[in-house]
C-alpha positions, -999 to 999 in steps of 0.1 A, spaced: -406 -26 600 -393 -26 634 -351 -10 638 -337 -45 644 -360 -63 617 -343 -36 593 -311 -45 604 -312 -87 608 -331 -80 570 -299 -62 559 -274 -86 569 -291 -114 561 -299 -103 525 -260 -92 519 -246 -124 539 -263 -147 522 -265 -140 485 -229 -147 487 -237 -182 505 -261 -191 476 -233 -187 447 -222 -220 460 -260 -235 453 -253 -274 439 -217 -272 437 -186 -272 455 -162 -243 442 -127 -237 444 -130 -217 478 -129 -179 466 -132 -149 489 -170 -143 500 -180 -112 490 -188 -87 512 -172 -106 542 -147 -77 553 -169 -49 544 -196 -51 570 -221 -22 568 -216 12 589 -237 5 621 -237 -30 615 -237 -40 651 -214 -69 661 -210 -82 621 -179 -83 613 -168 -94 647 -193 -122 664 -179 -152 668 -200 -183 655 -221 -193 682 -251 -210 681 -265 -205 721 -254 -171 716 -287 -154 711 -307 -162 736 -342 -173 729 -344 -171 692 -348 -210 685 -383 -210 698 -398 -203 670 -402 -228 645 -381 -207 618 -355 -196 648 -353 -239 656 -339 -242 614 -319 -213 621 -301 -230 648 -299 -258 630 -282 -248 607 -260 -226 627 -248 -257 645 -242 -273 612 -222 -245 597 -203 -248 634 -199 -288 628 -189 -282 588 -160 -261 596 -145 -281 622 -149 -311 599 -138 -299 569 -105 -281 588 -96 -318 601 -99 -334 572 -76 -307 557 -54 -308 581 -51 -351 578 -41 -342 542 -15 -320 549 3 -339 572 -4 -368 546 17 -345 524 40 -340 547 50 -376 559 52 -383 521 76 -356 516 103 -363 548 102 -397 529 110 -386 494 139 -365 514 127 -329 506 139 -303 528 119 -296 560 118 -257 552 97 -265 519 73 -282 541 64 -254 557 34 -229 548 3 -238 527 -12 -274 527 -16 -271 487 18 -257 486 30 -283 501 15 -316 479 21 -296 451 54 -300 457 50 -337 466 28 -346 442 57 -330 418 84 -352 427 68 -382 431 57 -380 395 87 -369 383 100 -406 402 76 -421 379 82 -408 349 104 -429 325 143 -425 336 142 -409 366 136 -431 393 122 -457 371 124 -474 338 84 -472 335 55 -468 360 48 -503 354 74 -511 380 60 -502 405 27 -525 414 3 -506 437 -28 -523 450 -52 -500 469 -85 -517 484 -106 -486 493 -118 -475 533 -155 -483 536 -176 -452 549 -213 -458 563 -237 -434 574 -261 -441 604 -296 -430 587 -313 -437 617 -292 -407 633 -293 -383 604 -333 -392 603 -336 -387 642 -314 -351 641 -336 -341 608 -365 -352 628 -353 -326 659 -348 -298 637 -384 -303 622 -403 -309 660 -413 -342 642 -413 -378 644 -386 -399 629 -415 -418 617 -428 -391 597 -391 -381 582 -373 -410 565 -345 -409 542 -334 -426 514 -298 -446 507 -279 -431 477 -256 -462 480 -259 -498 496 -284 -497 529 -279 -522 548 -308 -522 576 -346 -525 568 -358 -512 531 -395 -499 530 -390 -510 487 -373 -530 464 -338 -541 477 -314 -552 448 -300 -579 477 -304 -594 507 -281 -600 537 -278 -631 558 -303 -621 580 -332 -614 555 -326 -572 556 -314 -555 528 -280 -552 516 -278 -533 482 -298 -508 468 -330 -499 479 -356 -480 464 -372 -471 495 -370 -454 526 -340 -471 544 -331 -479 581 -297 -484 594 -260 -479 578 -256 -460 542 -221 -466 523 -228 -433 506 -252 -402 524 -280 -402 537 -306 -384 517 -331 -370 545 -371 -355 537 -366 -327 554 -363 -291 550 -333 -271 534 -321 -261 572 -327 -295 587 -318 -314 557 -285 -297 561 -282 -303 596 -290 -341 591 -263 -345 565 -237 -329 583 -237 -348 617 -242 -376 592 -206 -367 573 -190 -363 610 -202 -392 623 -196 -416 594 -176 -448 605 -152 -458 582 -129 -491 579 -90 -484 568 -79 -491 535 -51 -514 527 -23 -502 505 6 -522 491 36 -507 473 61 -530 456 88 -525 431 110 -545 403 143 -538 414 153 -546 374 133 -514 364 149 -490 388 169 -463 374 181 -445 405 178 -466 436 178 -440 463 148 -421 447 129 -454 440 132 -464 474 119 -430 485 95 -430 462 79 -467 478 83 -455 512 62 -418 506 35 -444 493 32 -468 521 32 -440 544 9 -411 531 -14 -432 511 -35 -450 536 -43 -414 551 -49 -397 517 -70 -428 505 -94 -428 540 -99 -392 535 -108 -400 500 -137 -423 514 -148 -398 541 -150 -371 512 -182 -389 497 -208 -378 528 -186 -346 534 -195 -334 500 -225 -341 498 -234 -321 530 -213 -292 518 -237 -289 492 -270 -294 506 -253 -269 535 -252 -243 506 -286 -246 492 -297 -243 529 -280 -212 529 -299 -200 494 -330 -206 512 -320 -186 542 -315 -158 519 -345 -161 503 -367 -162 532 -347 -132 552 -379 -108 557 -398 -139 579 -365 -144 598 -368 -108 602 -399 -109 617 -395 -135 639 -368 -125 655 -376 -92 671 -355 -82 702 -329 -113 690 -317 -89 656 -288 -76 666 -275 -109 677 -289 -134 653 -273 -108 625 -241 -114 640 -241 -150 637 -252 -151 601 -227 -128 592 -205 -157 612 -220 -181 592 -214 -166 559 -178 -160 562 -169 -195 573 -181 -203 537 -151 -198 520 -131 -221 545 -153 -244 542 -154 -247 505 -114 -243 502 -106 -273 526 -133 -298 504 -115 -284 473 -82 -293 485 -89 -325 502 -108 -340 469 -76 -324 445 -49 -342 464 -69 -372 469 -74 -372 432 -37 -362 427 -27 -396 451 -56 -416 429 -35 -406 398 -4 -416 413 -13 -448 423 -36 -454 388 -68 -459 404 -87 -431 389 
């Protein structure tokens, strides 16, 4: 084996196995192991930016093309999964200016932050404090919509594979509403299906998109799919019994943080269905990068050095990734709790 082969083999083994820990699940968001030891002589690891066009010709080959792929798609996870964070955290911290917490312990951490939120606004609910019971408080939450477009996620699997959308399909895992190659649980207005279809399906998903594809393309599918989703908002209402209120000033608060961080927390928690799903296809992707490293290694050639970089890339945005889904789906769950809609 060729020097660069050697070395693209070497990163790709040790970047890797720490990507495939996170096969079929989505994880609190540890520290990837391995990601700030990079190897002696391990050119450009620990320091190459994520780049997909970065090395040259490397996508020509069929295994180079799901490379890429999912190279974009790690590129298009974190940016996704950083906004969505960062929606939450600022959900947190509307919510807390409301509730009249001080502006330095807003500061810092996200999780910090609705932790501390979180904190007071269930201590408001809890019997005497700002309240006589929860049941003041009425809460009505009717959810954000998200849809998929399968004819996209088909169409980008069907890039990544050098085939035709016609020979790639995907299924709904909720309500398609399009055309249904099988048996459709309803109909719309205009004959297509609306409900669940057994089938291949073609047009909008309210749940992902679930693409016959490859690991690499499959991934890449599902993630424009989870960035592209078109959602409608949610409508929240927040009223209180004046009779049951304990302490006026923190019951107030408490309806005001509601109406103004929940219809952010409550979209997020609608978007988080298609994001999830692609984190963890995304992860078994990775698994099968790992797995096939000594063809990559092959292929690649003159492109080792570089390629090695950007999976090293690759691997240490896993953590980030991983951290921001956690967070966003525990607050959301926190807000869910809050409102008693879990």
């Amino acid at each position: 084996m060729r020097n660069g082969s050697k070395l693209v083999l070497t990163g790709l083994l040790m970047a890797l196995m720490a990507c495939s820990a996170a096969k079929g699940k989505i994880p609190g968001g540890g520290k990837v192991p391995g990601s700030d030891k990079i190897p002696p002589g391990m050119p450009g690891g620990g320091d190459a930016m994520l780049d997909p066009n970065a090395c040259g010709g490397y996508a020509s080959s069929d295994a180079g093309r799901k490379l890429k792929a999912f190279l974009v798609a790690t590129q298009d996870l974190e940016k996704a999964t950083t906004e969505t964070a960062d929606v939450v955290k600022q959900s947190c911290i509307i919510m807390g200016t409301e509730l009249g917490i001080a502006e330095a312990d807003m500061k810092g951490e996200g999780k910090d932050i609705c932790a501390k939120v979180y904190g007071v606004i269930d201590a408001n609910l809890k019997t005497g404090v700002a309240f006589k019971s929860k049941a003041a408080l009425k809460i009505k939450i009717e959810p954000a919509v998200c849809k998929v477009d399968v004819n996209a996620s088909v169409s980008a699997a069907a890039s990544c594979e050098a085939k035709g959308s016609a020979d790639i399909g995907a299924k709904c895992s909720g309500s398609c509403s399009g055309k249904c190659s099988g048996a459709c649980s309803a109909k719309g207005a205009n004959g297509d299906c609306a409900g669940k279809c057994d089938g291949k399906c073609e047009g909008s998903c309210d749940g992902y998109a679930d693409v016959n594809a490859s690991a690499q393309c499959k991934a890449a599918a599902e993630v424009k799919a989870s960035a592209d989703v078109q959602c409608s908002e949610p409508k929240v209402t927040v009223e209180g019994d004046v009779k049951q209120e304990v302490d006026k000033t923190k019951a107030e608060q408490t309806i005001k943080a509601m109406k103004a961080g929940f219809p952010k927390i409550f979209s997020v928690k609608a978007r988080l269905i298609p994001m999830k799903h692609a984190v963890e296809t995304w992860a078994k992707s990775a698994a099968e990068l790992k797995d096939s490293a000594i063809s990559l290694a092959n292929n690649f050639k003159d492109q080792a050095k570089c390629v090695t970089g950007q999976v090293y890339a690759a691997a240490k945005a896993t953590a980030g990734i991983q951290a921001n889904v956690s967070f966003s789906v525990e607050v959301s769950a926190s807000a869910s709790a809050s409102a008693g809609t879990q």
